[in-house]
VEXTIFI-105590 format. One record per residue: residue in three letters; z, y, x of N, C-alpha, C, O in turn. Coordinates in pm, whole numbers, plus 50000, padded with zeros to 5 digits. Example, Ala and Ser with C-alpha at 12.3 -4.5 7.8 and 13.67 -1.06 7.14 Angstrom:
BEGIN
ALA507804943151319507804955051230507804967051320508464966851424;SER507084977551285507144989451367507875000351290508045011451341;
END
This chain:
BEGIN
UNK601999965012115600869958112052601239954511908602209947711876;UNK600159961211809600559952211689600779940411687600399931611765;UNK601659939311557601679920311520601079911411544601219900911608;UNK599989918511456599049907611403597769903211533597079893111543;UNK597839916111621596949914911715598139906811839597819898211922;UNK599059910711825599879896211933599449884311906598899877011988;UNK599699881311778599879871011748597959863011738597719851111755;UNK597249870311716595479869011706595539864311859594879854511891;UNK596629873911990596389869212093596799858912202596379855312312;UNK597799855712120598459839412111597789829912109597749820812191;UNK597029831711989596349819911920595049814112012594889802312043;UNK593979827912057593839828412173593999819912330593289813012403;UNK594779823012327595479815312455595589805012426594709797212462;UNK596779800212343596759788212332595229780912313594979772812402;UNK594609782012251593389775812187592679775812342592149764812361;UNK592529784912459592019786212565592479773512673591849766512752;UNK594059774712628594549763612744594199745112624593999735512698;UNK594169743412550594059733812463592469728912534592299717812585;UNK591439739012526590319735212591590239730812712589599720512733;UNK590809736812806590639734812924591689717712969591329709513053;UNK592949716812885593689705712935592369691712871592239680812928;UNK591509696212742590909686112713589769683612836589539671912868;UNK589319690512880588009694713001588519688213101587889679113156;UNK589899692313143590509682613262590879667013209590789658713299;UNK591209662713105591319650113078590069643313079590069631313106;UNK588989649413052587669642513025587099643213151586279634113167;UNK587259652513270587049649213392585909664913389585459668113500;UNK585629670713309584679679813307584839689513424583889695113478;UNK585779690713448586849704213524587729694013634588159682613620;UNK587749699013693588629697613803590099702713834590109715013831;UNK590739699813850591969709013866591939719314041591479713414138;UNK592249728114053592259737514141592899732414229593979727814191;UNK592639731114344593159728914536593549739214583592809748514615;UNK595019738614597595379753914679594449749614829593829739314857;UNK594759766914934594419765515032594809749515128594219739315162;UNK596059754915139596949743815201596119731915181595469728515279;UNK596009725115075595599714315040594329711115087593929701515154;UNK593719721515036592179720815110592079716915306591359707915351;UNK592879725115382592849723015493593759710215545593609703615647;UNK594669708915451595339696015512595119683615449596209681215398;UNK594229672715417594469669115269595309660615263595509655615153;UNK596089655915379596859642815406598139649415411598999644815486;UNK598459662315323599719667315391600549657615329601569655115393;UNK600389650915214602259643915137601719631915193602019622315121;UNK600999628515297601079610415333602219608115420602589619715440;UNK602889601815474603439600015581602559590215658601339589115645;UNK603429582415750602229575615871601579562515819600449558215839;UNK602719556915741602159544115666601139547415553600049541615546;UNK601529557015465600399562015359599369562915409598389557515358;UNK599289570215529597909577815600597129566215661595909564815657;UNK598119557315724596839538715730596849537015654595639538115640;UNK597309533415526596509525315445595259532615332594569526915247;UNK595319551515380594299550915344593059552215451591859551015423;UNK593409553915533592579554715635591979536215669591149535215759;UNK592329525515609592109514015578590849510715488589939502515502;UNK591119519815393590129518615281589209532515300588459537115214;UNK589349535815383588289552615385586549546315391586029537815462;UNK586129552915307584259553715316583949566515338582769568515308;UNK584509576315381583799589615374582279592515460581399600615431;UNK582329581915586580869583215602580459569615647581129559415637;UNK579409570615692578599557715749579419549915807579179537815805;UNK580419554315865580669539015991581539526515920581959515615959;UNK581559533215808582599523015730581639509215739582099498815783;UNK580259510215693579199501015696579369490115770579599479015721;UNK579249492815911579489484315977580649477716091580569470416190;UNK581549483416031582919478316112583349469716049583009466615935;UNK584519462616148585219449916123586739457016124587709451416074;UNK586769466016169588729470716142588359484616163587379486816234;UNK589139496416100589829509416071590669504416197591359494416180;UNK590659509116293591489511716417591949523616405591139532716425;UNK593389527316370594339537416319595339544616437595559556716447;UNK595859534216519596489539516625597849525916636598049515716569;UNK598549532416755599529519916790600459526916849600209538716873;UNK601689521816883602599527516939604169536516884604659532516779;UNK604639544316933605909546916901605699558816777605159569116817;UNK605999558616656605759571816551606729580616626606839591316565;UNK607279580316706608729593516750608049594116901608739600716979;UNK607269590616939606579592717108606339607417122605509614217061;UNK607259611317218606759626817379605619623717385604769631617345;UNK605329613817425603959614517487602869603817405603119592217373;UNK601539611517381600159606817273599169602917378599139608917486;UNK598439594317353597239597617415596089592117310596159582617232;UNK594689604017343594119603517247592599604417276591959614417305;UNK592109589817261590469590217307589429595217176589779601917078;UNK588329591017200587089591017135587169584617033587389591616934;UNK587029569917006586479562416939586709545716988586769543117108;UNK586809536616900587039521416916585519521617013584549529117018;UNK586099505017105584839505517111584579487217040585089484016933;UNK583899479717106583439466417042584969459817039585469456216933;UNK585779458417189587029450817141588129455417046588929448616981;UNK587949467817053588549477416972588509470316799589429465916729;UNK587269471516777586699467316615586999460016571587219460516450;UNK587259443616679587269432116650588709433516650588999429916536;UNK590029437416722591369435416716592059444816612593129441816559;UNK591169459616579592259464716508593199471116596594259475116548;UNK592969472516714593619485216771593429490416914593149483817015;UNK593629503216902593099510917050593199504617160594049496217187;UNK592039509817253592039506517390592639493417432593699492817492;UNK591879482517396592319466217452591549463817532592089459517634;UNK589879464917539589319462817695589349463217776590409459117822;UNK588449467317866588499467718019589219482918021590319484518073;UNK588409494417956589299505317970590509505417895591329513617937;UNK590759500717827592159498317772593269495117904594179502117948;UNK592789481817944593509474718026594369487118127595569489418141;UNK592809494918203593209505918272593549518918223593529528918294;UNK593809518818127594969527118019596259522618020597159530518050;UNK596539508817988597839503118010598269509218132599129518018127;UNK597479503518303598039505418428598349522418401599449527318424;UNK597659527018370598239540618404599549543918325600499550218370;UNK599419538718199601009543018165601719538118236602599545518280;UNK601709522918284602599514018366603129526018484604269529818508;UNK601809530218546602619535018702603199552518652603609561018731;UNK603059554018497604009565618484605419561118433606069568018354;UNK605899547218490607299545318445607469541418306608569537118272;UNK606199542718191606049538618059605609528618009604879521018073;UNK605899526717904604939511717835604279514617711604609525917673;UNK603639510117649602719511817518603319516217436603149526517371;UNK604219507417431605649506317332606209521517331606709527317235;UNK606029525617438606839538917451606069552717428606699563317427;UNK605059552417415604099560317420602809557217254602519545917216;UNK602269569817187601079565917104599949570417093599469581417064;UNK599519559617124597799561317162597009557816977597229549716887;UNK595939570717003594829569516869593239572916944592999573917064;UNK592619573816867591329577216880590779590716730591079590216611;UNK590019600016797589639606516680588649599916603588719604816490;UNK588029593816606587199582616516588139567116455588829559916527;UNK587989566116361588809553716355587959544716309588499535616246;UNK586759544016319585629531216337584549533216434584529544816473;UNK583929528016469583619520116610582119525916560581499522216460;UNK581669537416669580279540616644579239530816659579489523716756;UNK577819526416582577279513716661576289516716804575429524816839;UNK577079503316866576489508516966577339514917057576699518017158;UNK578389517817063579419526617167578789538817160579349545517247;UNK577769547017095577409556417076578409569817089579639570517085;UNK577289581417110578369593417068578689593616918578099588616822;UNK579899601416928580549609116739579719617516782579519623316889;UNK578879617016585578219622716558579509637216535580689634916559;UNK579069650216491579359661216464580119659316319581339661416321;UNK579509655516192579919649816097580829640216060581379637315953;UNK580869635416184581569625916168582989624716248583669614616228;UNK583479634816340584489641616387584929649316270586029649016215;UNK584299653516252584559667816084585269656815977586349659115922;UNK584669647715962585389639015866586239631715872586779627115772;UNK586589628616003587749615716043588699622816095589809617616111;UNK588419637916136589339639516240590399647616145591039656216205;UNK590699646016003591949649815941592929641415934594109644615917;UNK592469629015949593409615316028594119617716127595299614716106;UNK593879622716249594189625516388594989637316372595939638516449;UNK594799644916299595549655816326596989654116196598149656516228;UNK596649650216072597909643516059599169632816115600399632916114;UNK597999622616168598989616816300599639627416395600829627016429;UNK599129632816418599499642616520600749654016456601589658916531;UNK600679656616321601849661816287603279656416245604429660416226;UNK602549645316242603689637916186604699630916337605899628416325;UNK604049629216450604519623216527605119633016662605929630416751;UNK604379644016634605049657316675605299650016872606319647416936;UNK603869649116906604299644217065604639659617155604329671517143;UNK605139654417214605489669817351604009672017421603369682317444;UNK603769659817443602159663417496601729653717464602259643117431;UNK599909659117482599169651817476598039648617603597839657817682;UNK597339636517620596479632417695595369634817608595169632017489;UNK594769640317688593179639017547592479633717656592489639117767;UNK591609619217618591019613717728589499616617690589009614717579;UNK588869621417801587439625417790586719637417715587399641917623;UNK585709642517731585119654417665585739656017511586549664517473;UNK584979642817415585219645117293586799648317286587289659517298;UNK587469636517265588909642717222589389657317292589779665917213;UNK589389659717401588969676117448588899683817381589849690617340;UNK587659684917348587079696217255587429695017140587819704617073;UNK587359684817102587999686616900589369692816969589339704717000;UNK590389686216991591959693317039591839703917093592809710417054;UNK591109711317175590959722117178590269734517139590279746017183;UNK589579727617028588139736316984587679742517048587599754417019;UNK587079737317177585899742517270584729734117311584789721817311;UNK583729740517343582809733517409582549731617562581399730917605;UNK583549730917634583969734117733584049716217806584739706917763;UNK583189716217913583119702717932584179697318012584619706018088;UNK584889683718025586279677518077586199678518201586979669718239;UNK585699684118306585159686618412586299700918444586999702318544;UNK586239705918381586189721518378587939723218318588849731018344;UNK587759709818214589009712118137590489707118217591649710418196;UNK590019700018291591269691118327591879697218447591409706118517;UNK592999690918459593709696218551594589707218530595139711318632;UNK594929714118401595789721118371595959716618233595279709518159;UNK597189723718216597729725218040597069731817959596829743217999;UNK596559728617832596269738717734597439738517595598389731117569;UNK596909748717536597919751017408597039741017287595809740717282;UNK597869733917205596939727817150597289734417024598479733416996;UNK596529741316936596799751016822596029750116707595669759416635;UNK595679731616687594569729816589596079725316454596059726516332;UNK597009721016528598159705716396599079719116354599269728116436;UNK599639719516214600699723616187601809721416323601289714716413;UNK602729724216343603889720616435605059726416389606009727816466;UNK605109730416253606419735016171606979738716285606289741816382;UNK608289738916284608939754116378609319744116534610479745016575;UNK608539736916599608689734516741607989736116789606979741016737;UNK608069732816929606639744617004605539741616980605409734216883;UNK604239745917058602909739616989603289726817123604069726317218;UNK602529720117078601829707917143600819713817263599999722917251;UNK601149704817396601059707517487599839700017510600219688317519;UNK598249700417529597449693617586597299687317739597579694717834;UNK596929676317760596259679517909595219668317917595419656217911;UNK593759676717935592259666917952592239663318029592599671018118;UNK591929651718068591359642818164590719630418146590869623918043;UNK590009626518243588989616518238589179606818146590349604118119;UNK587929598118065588039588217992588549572718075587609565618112;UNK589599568918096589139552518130588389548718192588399547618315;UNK586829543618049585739543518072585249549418184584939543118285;UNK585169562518169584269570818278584649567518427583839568418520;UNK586709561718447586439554918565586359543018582586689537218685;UNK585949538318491585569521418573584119523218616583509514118671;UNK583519536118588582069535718617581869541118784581009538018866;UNK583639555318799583599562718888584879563618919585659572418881;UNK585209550519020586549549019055587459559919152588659561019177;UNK586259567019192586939580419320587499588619215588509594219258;UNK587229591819084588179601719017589369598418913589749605118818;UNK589959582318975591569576818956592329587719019593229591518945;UNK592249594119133592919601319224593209617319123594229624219119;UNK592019619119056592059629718963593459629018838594489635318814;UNK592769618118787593589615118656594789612018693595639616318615;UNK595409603218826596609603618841597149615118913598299612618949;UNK596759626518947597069640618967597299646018834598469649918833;UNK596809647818733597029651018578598239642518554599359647318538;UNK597929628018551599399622918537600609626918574601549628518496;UNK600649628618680602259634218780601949648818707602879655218758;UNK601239658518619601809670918601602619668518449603439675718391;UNK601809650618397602059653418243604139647918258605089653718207;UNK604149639418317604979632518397606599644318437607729643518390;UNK606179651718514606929660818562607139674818417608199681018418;UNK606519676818353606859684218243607409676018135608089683018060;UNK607359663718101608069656118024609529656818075610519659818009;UNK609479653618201611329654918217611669669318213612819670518171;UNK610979683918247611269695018223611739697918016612289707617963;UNK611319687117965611569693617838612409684817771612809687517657;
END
């Protein structure tokens, strides 16, 4: 290349990037999101970063009317997760998972698997309290649930409980109702899992659903003794 045309094409450039760093200072432009970033956006949080922004999150409606960002509880190094729906009213008011009546009978069941709270970490894929105990909306799984699945990488459980339809299906990306789902293992292949195995699912009933329908305790503690017996296998 001639000189003078190098150098014409220097000037060029430079003058090209001079525009654009002013465009990004003034906010005109945006700076570019690799892939990665785009799909993960919580990848540089760790667990404390990720509550406190998940503390201050507005991304949709429910921020409106809650009293606490219910984030999760329990051991950051826990084998074993368990992972419902959504806060419900006692939930909102304390600031953390499953304290009610189905809570309570969340506790007993870890109790009669030899575990304690302490030992085990429980979240919800919603981290504010639909009104109303309502269903998650569609939008609103889509938006919260990059919370859950960063918890979920970061805490790297051996398995998981997914209690009830919803957590189900988001963890497994199916529409496949908890009926159908439970009672065996699935692969859970939604979280990064950097180089250890994937994460081991297993659906079963909400709590809730048995304090309404106490004959299918017998269910969920059949799921239990399989989640139970593969924990000491690994």
């Amino acid at each position: 290349m001639d000189n003078s045309l190098r150098e014409e094409y220097l000037n060029i450039v430079a003058t090209v990037r001079e525009h654009v760093a002013e465009q990004l200072e003034f906010g005109f432009l945006e700076a570019e999101t690799s892939e990665d970033e785009k799909e993960h956006p919580f990848s540089n949080l760790d667990l404390s970063a990720l509550n406190d922004d998940a503390q201050s999150c507005v991304k949709c409606g429910l921020h409106a009317e809650r009293n606490s960002v219910v984030f999760g509880v329990g051991n950051p190094n826990a084998d074993l997760m368990f992972v419902g729906e959504a806060p419900g009213a006692d939930e909102d008011k304390q600031g953390e998972p499953f304290v009610g009546r189905a809570g309570k009978l969340l506790t007993d069941i870890i109790k009669a698997m030899k575990l304690t709270r302490e030992d085990v970490y429980i979240a919800n894929v919603l981290k504010c309290r639909p009104p109303g105990n309502r269903n998650p909306a569609p939008d609103e799984v889509e938006t919260c649930s990059p919370y859950l699945l960063r918890q979920i990488t970061l805490i790297q459980p051996k398995i998981i409980v997914a209690l009830g339809s919803f957590a189900a299906q988001m963890l497994l990306d199916t529409k496949t109702g908890i009926s159908a789902l439970r009672g065996r293992f699935h692969e859970f292949a939604l979280a990064q899992q950097d180089d250890n195995a994937p994460t081991t699912v297993m659906p079963t009933y909400h709590p809730a659903y048995l304090l309404r329908n106490p004959s299918a305790k017998r269910d969920v503690w059949e799921d239990m003794q399989q989640v139970m017996a593969l924990l000491n296998d690994k």
